[in-house]
N, C-alpha and C positions, 0 to 999 in steps of 0.2 A: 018785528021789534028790532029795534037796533044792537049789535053787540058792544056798542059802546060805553065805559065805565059813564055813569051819573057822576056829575062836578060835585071834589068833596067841598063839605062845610067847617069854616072855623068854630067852634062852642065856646065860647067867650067862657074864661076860666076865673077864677077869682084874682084879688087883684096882681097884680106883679107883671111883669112876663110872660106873655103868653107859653105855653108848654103846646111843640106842636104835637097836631092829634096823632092820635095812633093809624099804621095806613091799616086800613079794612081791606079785606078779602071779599070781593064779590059774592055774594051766597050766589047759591043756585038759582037757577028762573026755572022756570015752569017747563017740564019734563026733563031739566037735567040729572044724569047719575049723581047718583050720592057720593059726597066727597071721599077719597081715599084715605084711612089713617096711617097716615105716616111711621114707617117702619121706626124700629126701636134702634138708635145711634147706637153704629159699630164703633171699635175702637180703629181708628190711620195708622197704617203703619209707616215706618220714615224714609223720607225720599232722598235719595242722591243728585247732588245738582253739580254737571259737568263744566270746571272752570272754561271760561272762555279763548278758541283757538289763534285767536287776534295776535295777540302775544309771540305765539310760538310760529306765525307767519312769518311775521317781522323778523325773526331772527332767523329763520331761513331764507329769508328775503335777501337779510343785509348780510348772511356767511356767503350766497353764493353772487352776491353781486362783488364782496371783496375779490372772491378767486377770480370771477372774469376779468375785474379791473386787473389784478397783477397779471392775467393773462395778457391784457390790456397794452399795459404798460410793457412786459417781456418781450410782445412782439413788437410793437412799436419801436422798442432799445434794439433788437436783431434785424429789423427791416429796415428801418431809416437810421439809428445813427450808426450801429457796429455792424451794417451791412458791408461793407467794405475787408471789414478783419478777418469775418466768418467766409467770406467769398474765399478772401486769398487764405484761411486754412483748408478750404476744402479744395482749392486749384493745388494747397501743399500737398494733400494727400493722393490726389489724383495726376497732378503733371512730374515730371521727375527733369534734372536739368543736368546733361553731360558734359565736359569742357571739351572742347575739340583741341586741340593740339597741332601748334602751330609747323610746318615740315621746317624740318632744321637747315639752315643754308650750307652748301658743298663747299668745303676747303679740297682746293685745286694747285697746281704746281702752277709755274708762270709760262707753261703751254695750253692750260685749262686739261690738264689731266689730273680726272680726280684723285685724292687719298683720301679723302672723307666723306659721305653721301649718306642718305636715309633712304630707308625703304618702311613701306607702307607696316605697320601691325597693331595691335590690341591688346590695351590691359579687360582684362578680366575682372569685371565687378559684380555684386551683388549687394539684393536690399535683404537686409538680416528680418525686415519686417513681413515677411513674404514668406518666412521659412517654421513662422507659428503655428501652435497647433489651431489659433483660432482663424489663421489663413488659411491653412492647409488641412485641417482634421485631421492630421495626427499628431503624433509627441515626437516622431524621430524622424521629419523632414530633411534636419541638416545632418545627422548622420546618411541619411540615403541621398540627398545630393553629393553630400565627399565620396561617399564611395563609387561614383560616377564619374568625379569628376578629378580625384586625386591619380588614378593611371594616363588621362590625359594630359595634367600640368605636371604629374612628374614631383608632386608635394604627400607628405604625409596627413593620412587619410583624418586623423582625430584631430590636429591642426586647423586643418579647411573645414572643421564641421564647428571645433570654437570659435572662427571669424567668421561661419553663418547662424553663430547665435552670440555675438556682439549687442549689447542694448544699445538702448536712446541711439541710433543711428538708422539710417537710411541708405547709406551707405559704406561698403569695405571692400578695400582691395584686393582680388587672388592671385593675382599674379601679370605683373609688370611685360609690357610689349613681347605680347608672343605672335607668332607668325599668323598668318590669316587662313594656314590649314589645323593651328589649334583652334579658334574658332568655328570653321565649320564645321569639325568633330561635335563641340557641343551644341553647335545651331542642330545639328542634324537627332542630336538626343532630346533636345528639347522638341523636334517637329515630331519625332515619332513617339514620345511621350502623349505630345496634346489629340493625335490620332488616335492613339491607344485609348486615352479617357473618354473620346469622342464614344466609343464602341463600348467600353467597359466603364461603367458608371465608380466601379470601386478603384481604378487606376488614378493616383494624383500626380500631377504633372511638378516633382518638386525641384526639376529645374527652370520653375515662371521666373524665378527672380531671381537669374542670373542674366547679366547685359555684359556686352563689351563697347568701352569707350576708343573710337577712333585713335590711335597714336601711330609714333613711328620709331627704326629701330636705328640706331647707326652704326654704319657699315665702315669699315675701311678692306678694301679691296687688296691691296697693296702688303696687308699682313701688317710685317713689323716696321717695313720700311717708314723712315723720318715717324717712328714713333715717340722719339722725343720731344721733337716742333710739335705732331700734332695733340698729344696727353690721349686723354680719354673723357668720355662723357658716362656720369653717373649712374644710380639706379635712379634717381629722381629727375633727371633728364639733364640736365647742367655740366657743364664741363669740370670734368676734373682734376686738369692737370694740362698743361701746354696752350696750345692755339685755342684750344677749346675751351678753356678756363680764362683766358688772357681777352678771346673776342665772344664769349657767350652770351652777351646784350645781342648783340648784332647778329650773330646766327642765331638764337632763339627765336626768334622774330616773337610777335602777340599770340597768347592763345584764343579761341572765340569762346562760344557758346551755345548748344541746340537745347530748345526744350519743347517735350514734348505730352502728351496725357498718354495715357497706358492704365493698361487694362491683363488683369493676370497674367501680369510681363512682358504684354506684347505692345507696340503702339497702337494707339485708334488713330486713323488714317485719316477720317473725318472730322477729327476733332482740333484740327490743325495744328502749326508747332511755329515756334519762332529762333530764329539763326541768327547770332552775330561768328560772322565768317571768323578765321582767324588770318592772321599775317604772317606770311613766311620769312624765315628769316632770311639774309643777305647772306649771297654767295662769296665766301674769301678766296682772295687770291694771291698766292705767297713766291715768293723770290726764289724759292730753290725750282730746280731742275731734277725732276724725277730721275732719269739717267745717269746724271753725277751723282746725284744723292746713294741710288740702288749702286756707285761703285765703289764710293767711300764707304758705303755701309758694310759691303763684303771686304774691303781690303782692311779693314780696322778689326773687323770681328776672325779673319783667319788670323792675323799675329796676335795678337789677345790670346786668343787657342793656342798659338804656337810657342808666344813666352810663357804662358803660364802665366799671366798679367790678371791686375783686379781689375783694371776697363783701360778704358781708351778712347779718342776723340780725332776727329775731323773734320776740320772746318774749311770748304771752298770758297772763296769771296772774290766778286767779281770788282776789283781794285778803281776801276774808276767811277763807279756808282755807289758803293760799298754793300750794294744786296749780297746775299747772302746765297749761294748757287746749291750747298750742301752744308749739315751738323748732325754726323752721322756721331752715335755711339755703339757702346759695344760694353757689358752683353747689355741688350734692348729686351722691350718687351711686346706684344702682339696684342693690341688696344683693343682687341673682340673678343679676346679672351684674356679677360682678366685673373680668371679663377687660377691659372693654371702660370701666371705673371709670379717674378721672383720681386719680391715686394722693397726690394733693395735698388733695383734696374728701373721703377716707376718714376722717372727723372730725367731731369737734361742734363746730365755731368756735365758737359761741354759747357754749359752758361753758370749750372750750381757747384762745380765745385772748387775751390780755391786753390791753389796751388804756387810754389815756388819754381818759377819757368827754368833756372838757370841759364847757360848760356846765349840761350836764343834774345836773352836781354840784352847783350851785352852790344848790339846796332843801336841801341837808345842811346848809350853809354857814349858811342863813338858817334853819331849824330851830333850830342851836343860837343864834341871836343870840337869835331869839324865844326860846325857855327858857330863856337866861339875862338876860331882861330887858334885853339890851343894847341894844333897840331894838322898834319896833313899825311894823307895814305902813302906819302912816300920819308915821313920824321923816323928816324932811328930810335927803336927801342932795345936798350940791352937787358936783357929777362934773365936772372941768376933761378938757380935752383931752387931757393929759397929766398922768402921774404917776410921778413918782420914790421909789422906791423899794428901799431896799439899793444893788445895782450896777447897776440896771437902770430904763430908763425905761417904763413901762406905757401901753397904750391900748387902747382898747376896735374892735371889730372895724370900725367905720367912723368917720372921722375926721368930728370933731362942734365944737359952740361949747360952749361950759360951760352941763351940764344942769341944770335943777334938778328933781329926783327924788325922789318918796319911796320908801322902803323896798320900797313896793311895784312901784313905780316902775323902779327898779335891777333885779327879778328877771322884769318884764315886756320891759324892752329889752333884758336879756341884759346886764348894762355890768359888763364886768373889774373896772374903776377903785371902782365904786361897790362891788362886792363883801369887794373889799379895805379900802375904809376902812369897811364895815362889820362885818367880823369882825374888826378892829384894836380896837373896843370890848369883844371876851370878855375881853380882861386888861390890866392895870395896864403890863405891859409885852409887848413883844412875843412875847417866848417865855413867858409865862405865856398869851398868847391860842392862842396855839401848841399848846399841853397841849389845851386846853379843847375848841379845834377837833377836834385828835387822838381825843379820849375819845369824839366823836361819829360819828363817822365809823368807829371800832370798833362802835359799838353798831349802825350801821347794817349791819355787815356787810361793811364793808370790811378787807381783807387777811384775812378768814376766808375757811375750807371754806363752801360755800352747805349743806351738808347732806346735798348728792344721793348724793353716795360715788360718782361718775359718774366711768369710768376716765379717766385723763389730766384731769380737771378740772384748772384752774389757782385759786389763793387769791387772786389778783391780786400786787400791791406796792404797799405802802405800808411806810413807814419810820418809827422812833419820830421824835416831834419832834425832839430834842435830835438826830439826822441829817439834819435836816432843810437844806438848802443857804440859801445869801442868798434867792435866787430861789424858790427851794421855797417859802418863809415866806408867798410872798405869790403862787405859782401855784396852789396847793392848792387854796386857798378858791374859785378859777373850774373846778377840775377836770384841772389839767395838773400834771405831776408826779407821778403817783401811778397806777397801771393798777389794771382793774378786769375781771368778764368780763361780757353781756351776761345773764345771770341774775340777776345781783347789784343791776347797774343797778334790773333791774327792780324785784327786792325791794324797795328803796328806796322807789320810787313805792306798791309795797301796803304799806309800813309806814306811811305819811301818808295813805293811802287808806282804812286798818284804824283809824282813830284813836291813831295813836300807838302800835301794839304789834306790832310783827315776828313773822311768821308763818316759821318755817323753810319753807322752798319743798319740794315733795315733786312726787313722778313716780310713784310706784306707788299704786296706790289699796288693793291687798290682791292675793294668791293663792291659787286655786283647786285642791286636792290630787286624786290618782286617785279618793279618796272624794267630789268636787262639794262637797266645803265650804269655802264660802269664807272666809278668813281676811283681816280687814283687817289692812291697814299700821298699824304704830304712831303714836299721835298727833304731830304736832309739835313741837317746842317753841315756845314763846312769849314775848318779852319787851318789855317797854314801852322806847319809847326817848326818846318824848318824850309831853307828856302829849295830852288830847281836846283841850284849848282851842288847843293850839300848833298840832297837825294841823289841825283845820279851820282855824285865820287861815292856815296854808300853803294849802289845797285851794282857798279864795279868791282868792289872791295868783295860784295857778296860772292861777286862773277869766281874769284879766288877761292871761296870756300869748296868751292865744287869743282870746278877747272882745274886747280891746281894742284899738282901730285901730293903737295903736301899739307892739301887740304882736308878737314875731318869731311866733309859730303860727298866724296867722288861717286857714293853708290844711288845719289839722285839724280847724277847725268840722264843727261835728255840726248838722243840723238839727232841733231837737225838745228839743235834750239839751247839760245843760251838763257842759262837758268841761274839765279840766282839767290843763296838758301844760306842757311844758319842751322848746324847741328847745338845742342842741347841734353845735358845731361846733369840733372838737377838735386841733391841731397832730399830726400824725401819724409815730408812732418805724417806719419802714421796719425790719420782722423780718429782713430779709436784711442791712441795713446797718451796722442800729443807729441812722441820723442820720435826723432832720424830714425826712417828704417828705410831702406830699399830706396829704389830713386825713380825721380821721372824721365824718361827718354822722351827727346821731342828733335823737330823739326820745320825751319818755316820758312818760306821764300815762295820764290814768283817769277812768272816767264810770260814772255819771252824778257831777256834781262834787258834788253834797250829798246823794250818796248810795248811794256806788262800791262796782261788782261785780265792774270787772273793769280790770286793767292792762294796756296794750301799750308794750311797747318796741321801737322799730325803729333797727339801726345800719347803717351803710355806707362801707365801706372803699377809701378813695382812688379817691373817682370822676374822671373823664378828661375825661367829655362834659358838657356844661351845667354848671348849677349844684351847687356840692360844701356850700353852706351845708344845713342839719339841716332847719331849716323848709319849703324849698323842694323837698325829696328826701323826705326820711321823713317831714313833716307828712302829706302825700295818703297813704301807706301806713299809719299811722295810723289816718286817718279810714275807710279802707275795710276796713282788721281789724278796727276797733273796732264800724264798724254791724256787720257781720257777725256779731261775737260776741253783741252786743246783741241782736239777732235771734234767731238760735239757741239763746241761752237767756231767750227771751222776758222782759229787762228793759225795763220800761216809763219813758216820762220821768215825772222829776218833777211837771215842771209849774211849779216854783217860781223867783221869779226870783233872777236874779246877785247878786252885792252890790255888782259895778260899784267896785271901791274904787279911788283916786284915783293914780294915775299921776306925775302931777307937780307941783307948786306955783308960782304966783308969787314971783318974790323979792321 
């Protein structure tokens, strides 16, 4: 038999819509069990239906696809566009960049012997960021590097341990150009330090971050000698005071640059380094003569000592060049050691300080009478005792009977009185002699710059005539009244020495660049002031001051050589006071006298002990600079004799 349900049947219902039939259940066929009765309906209990996990995909989906994007986007921003920023901080953190420092150029005399030079040394630096605890693993890094490192530099121990915890830097100074056996002191503590930790895992090496930057140290050999020309150079490398302050572009020369990567203080060697070399600066070379100089220096500094004097100056000038051979003063200071420098002495008197020359002025005076024909070295002057003049009565420095003088006469005894009524002849009236005088006394160089561009030089003071006071009218023309500086003096005497033509004075002779070529100084200028015939009746008339028994220089005689000079003795303006005290003694000329190489001027400032007169103090210093230079630059005597021209007249 088939198990197949039998096809049901529709039963056609009454009318309407059929209703469909009910579905039947198979009865049993023939030996099936009899059907089961269906158990009696339990009661359901209630089901939990877990919302769907779609949802909460999605938004783990889109949280962690956000973060990778911003990862996304973050490395993208660090690798391609700010790849460059980040590089060079992390080359900041790793490379470190030292200045090299340029060797300073030698200031030499004009034989090429040095008085200023460098030698090799090292400032002492450290990275303050190297001495942390989170560099270093502990808390008192920079106290135990100072105390390692404070009996070597010779500094205070709590000092050096606050500039190795300075913030926000990388770098701080410890101590400025020290010799190259301070540094191998602490190379040597730092190499046996990074062995020690090598061995001993608890040993920190906490001097990794201390370096020394290549510098150098300047030297002057020579001590104190011309330490007014050459000044001195700073703590910060620069000149500070003379040649060195005056030519510091040019010997500084360039500094460079190394830099290199490091690694707990030391270089890595393989990580290579890049160098802009530095430029050394240019060798100077100056007009004095070491020899002259070291004698003017001693002969100016024993009388100083011997009067009891506030300073003093000597100026050698070689008269037809107008360089400069010596400007020594006195007391000096020793430019290597400044600590121990009298802070009054850090100076060039001789170019800084101004003064009333007195009588050594009074060749101006008689210069312009000669050139303007107002008189001649052999005009009678009758010199009275006294002389009235404006508001004041006039006298000459020792009380006398009425002289009778010639021209030449007046500039051999030195006599006030006689000066004055001899430049009362340059004009018609008194302030027209007044102009005439003035215009001379420009030409020679008075109230100008000397040329040298020498820092702190002074111009001196003078004032046009028409400011000129009652007293002024008629102090001028002897030297009082008017300041001047102890170069200028000199100038004066090489401009009568030169035949009448002003040599601008000069101190550098040329400099020497990194390539050894020498380059000279530019020439001079030059200008006539008065003419050949005026200058030599001057150099004669000089010839008298010293020659002649009754002249005030006889104690400059030279033997062999004629010499011809101007004593000086000047009322003296106190710089602290402002009012006369004490005076200036000076002296100035040049030899050989018909036929001059070379000029000295010697001044001295308010001497105390002995004699303060010019003749008596600066004549013997004179004389013993003047052989000396003669000597040393083997000028020989003339041979010729004096002109002896005549002193004084009968009335």
């Amino acid at each position: 038999m088939s198990d197949r349900e039998p096809p049901r049947r529709r039963v056609p219902g009454p009318a309407g819509p059929a209703r469909p039939a009910a579905r039947q259940r198979p009865g049993p066929g023939p030996g099936a069990r009899p059907a089961r009765r269906p158990a009696p309906a339990r009661p359901q209990a209630a089901r939990i239906r877990l919302g769907s996990p779609r949802p909460r995909l999605r938004l783990v989906t889109l949280a962690l696809t956000l973060v990778l994007l911003v990862f996304a986007v973050r490395l993208l921003q660090v690798q391609a566009f700010d790849a460059s920023a980040y590089a060079a901080k992390a080359e900041e953190n790793r490379y470190v960049v030292h200045t090299l420092a340029a060797e300073r150029g030698r200031i030499t005399d004009r034989n090429g012997v040095d008085l200023a030079t460098s030698v090799d040394a090292d400032d002492i630096t450290a990275d303050p960021t190297m001495f942390t605890r989170a560099q270093l693993g502990i808390g008192d890094g920079p106290e135990q590097a100072a105390a390692l490192l404070a009996p070597i530099l010779g500094q205070d121990q709590a000092a050096l341990a606050a500039r190795l915890r300075t913030p926000n830097t990388r770098y701080v100074l410890l101590a400025r150009r020290e010799t190259p056996q301070v540094w191998k002191q602490i190379k040597d503590l730092k190499t046996a330090l990074v062995k020690k930790a090598q061995k001993d895992k608890a040993t920190v090496n906490v001097l990794a971050g201390v370096f020394s930057d290549p510098s150098s140290k300047r030297v002057y050999p020579n001590g104190d000698l011309a330490a007014g020309i050459l000044g001195w150079v700073n703590a910060e490398g620069k000149g500070g005071g003379g040649v060195e302050q005056q030519l510091n572009e040019q010997l500084a020369g360039k500094p460079g640059k190394i830099r290199y990567a490091q690694s707990g203080g030391r270089e890595v060697p393989t990580a290579g380094s890049t160098e802009t070399r530095a430029v050394p600066g240019s060798d100077t070379e100056l007009t004095i003569d070491r020899d002259i100089q070291w004698a003017a220096q001693n002969a100016i500094a024993e009388q100083v000592a011997k009067s009891g004097a506030d300073r003093g100056y000597v100026i050698v000038q070689d008269t037809r060049t107008g360089e400069i051979l010596a400007m020594a003063n006195s007391p000096g200071f020793d430019p290597g050691d400044l600590a121990h420098a009298n802070p009054s002495a850090l100076r060039n008197a001789a170019l800084q300080d101004a003064y009333e020359p007195g009588s050594t002025a009074k060749v101006m005076s008689m210069a312009a009478v000669l050139e303007e024909n107002a008189a001649t070295p052999l005009t009678h002057v009758v010199v009275p005792n006294r002389l009235h003049r404006g508001d004041r009565l006039f006298q000459d420095d020792v009380d006398h009977a009425t002289w009778y003088l010639t021209l030449n006469g007046v500039l051999a005894k030195s006599s006030n009185i006689g000066t004055i009524l001899a430049t009362g002849q340059l004009g018609g009236t008194q302030p027209e002699a007044n102009k005439v005088l003035y215009s001379y006394l420009r030409k020679f160089g008075i109230g100008e710059p000397t040329g040298l561009g020498f820092p702190g030089e002074t111009r001196g003071i003078l004032a046009p005539p028409d400011k000129w006071s009652t007293s002024q009218q008629f102090t001028i023309p002897f030297g009082q009244g008017f300041a001047i500086n102890a170069v200028q003096a000199a100038s004066v005497y090489s401009t009568i020495a030169n035949g009448g033509v002003r040599v601008q004075p000069t101190l550098v002779r040329g400099t020497k660049g990194a390539d050894g070529r020498f380059t000279p100084a530019a020439k001079p200028e030059s200008t006539r002031v008065v003419s050949a015939r005026t200058a030599k009746t001057l150099a004669q008339m000089l010839e008298s001051v010293v020659d002649d028994e009754q002249g005030t220089g006889v104690k400059a005689r030279i033997p062999g050589y004629r010499v011809a000079g101007k004593t000086g003795t000047a009322n003296r303006v106190d710089p602290d006071t402002g009012r006369y005290h004490g005076y200036t003694s000076s002296f100035a000329g040049f030899a050989p006298a018909d036929n001059p190489r070379v000029t000295v001027y010697c001044a001295i400032q308010n001497a105390t002990k002995g004699s303060y007169f010019g003749g008596q103090i600066c004549g013997p210093i004179y004389k013993e600079v003047m052989e000396f230079a003669l000597k040393t630059l083997q000028v020989p005597p003339t041979g010729a004799q004096a002109a002896n021209l005549p002193v004084d007249f009968k009335p």
